[in-house]
C-alpha positions in Angstrom: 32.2 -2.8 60.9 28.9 -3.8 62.5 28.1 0.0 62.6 28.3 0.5 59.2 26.2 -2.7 57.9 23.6 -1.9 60.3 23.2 2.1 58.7 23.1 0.6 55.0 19.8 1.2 53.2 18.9 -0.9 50.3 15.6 -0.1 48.0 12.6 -1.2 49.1 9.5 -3.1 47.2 7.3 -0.4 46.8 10.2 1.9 45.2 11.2 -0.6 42.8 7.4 -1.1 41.9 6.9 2.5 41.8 9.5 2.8 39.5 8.7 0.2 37.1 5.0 2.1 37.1 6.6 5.1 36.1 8.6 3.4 33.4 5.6 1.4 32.0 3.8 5.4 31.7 6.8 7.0 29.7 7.7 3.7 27.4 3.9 2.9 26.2 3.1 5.9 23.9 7.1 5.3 22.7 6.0 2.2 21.4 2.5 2.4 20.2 4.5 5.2 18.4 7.1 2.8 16.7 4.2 0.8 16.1 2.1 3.0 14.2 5.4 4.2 12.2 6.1 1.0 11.2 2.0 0.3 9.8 2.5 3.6 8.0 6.0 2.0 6.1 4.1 -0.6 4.9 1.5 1.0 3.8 3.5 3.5 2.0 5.9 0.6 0.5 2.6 -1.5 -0.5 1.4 1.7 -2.3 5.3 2.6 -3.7 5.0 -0.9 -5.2 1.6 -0.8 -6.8 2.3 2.3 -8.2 5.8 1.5 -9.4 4.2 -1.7 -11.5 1.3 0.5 -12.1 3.5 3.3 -14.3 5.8 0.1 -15.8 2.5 -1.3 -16.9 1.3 1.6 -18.7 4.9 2.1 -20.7 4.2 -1.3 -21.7 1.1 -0.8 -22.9 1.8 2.6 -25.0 5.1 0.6 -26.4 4.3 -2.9 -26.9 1.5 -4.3 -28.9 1.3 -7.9 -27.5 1.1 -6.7 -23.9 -1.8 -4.4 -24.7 -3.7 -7.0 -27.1 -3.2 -8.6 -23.9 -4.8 -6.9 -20.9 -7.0 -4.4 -23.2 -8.9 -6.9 -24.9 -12.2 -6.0 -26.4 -14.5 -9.1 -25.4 -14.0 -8.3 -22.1 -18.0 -7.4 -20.3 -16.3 -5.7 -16.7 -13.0 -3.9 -18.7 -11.1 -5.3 -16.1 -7.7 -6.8 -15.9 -6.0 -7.9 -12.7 -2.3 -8.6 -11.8 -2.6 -10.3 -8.9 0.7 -10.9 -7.9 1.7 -7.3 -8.0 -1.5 -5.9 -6.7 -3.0 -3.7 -9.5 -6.3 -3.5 -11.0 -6.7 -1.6 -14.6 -10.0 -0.4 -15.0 -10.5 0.7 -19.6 -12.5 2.2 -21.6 -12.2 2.2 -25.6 -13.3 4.9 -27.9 -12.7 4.8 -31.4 -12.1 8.0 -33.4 -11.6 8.6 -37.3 -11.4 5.6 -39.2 -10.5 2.8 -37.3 -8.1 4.3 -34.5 -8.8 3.0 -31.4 -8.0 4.8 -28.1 -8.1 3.1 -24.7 -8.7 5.2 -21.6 -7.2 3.5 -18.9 -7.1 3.8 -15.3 -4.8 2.0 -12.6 -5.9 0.9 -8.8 -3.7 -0.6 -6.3 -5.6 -3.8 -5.1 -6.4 -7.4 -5.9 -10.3 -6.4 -7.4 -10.7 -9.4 -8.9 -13.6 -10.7 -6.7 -15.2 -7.2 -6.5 -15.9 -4.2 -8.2 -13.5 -1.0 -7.3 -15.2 0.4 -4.2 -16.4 3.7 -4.6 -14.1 6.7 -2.9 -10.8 4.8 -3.9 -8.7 7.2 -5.6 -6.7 5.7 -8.7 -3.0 5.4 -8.5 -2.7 6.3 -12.4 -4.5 7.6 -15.6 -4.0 7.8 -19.0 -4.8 7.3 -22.5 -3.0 4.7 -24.9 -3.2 5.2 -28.9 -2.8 3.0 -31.0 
């Protein structure tokens, strides 16, 4: 009995260590990976979102009278309206044709732009023109 306890080898120090080292290299682009995935989700949810409210807003707008009195109204100086909550900016433009028709060219960002002007280089998330 005394043989075989004395011939038993355990793991030493510097092989647990050098283990762990080796883990720490394969597990650390893993996760930066998962990390980056996850950045990219929210990104593409945040812009799924905007652009989900973006198209509702604009079938609201060709369909009901109210809402468009509402965010395309013609004292406005910037042409700006701004849902906050849901993260969407509509940039318009109105043009009247014929006799007293009124068209409204209007353009959709995703962003809160309320404090600033739309920066230039950001692409718009929707276009279109509303008649009356």
């Amino acid at each position: 009995m005394k043989k075989f306890l004395k011939n038993q080898k355990g793991v030493t120090m510097i092989e647990v260590l050098v283990t762990i080292a080796i883990l720490a290299i394969v597990v650390t682009p893993c996760l930066s990976s998962f990390v980056m995935a996850k950045r990219g989700n929210v990104k593409a949810a945040e812009t799924t979102n905007a652009y989900t409210a973006a198209a509702n807003l604009m079938e609201e707008l060709k369909g009901d009278a109210d809402k468009r009195s509402e965010v395309l109204t013609e004292g406005d100086l910037g042409k700006k309206w701004v849902d906050s909550e849901k993260k969407i900016t509509v940039l318009y433009a109105m043009t009247t044709y014929e006799a007293d028709k009124t068209y409204y060219t209007v353009t959709i960002y995703a962003g809160d732009y309320s404090q600033t002007d739309v920066p230039e280089g950001v692409e718009p998330i929707l276009k279109g023109v509303i008649a009356p």
